[in-house]
N, C-alpha and C positions, 0 to 999 in steps of 0.2 A: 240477872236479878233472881230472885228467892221465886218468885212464880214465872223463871221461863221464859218471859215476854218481850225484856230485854238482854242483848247481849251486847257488855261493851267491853271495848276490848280499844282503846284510843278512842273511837268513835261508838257513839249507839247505834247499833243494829234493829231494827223490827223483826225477830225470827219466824212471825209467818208470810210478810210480805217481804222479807229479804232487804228494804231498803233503808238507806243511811237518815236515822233520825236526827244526828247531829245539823245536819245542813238545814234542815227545816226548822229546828231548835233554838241555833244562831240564827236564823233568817227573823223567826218571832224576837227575839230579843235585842241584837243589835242591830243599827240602822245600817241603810247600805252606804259605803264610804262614797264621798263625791270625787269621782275619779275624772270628773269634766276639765281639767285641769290638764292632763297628759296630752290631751290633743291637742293643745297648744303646741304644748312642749316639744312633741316628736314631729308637729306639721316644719320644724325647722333642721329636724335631719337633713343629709344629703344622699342623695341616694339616685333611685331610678325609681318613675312610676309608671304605671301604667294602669289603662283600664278607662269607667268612665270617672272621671273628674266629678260630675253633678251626682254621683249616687251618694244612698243613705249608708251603705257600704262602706267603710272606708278601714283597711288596715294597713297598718304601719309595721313592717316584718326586719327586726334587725336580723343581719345576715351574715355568714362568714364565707369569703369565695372560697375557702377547700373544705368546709362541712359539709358532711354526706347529709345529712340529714335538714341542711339548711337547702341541698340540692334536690332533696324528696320534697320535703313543702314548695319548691319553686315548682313544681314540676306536679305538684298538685294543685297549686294557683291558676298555672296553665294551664290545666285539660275543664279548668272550673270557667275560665275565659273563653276557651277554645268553644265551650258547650253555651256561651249563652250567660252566662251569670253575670249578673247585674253588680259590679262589686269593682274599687278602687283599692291598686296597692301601690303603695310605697316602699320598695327594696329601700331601706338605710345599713350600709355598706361599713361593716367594723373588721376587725382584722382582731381576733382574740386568739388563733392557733399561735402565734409565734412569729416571728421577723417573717418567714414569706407570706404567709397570709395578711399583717401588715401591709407588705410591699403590694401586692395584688391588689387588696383593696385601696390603697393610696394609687397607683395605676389605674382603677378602674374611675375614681371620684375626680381624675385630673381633666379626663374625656370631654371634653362639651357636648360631643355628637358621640353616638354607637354605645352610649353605656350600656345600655339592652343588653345589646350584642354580644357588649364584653362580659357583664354581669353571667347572661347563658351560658355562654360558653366556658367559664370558670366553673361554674353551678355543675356542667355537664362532663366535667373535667379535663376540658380541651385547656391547655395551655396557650396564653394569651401573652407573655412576659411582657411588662412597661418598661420601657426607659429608663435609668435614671432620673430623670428629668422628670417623668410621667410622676413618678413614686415622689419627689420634691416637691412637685407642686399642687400633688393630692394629700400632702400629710395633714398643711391645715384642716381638711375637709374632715380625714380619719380622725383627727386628736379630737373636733367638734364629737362629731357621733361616737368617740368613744367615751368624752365627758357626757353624753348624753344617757347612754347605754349604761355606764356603772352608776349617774344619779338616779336612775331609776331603777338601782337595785336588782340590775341583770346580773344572773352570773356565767351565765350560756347562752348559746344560739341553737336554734331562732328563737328568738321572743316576741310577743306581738303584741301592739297595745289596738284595739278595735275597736270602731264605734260605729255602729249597728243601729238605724232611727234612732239615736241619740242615746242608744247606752251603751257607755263605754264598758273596758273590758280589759286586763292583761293575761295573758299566760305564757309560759311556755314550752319550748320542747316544740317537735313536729306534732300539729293537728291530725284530727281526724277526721275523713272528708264528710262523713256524718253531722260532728258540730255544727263544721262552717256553713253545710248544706242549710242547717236549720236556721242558723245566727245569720245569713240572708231574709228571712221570711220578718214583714212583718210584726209588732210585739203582741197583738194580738193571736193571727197565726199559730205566731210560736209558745205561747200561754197554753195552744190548746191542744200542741204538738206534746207537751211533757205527760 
């Protein structure tokens, strides 16, 4: 702007306190969308959970078994479990690289027992190969969370839809252990954490 104070460039900038006025801008003007609906929707993935069941925590992580990066958020949910964190995850298990990551993840969803196991170990990049059979009788599961995954307007992995004492939430791309750290906390808490 003509005195300086704003600089926009896609977004408003504040140039002496450096931060994005646009988010505050839309936050006064438009309401927040009711996104209470998604956790419906993704609590019928298939996948693998783990963690506590009763927490306010809860995220829903779709996953690809040869994304590097769906293998770094696993492995950040881990050391976040490992340490203590109060927090429920749901791996839902897609196949978007191409026919083998397909196959892997229809192998992994046909499992009744050791998904874990096998999820990790894909994640970790140990090779697990299914069966034929494995990959037939996991397809129905895949073509589910894959219709789930594009109705919700994914177009990569990981993506997560999260709901946090009751505010939900999607993004994605791999996290950052900072966010997640906070978006555990209370909403109170976290109001006074920003």
């Amino acid at each position: 702007t003509a005195d300086c104070e704003v600089l926009i460039g896609g977004i408003a900038i504040d140039t002496k306190t450096q931060t994005n006025m646009s988010e505050r801008l839309i936050a006064e003007v438009l309401p927040e969308p009711d996104l209470s609906g998604l956790v419906a929707r993704v609590r019928n993935g298939s996948g693998v959970a783990q963690g506590n069941p009763e927490s306010p925590n809860r995220f829903y992580v779709f996953v690809d078994p040869q994304c590097g990066f769906c293998s770094r958020t696993f492995d950040l949910y881990q050391r976040m479990l490992d340490n203590g964190a109060d927090l429920y995850v749901n791996w839902i298990v897609v196949g978007t690289l191409g026919p083998s990551s397909e196959n892997q993840a229809s192998a992994i969803l046909a499992q009744s027992e050791n998904r874990m196991l096998i999820l990790a170990s894909l994640l970790n990049k140990t090779q697990i190969p299914g069966s034929p059979d494995d990959v037939a009788t996991g397809q129905v599961a895949l073509a589910r969370n894959m219709e789930l995954f594009r109705s919700m307007g994914f177009g990569g992995v990981p993506a997560t839809v999260q709901s946090n004492y009751g505010r939900v939430s999607i993004s994605t791309g791999m996290p950052k252990e900072e966010f997640l750290t906070n978006s555990l906390k209370p909403p109170v808490e976290n109001q006074a954490a920003r």
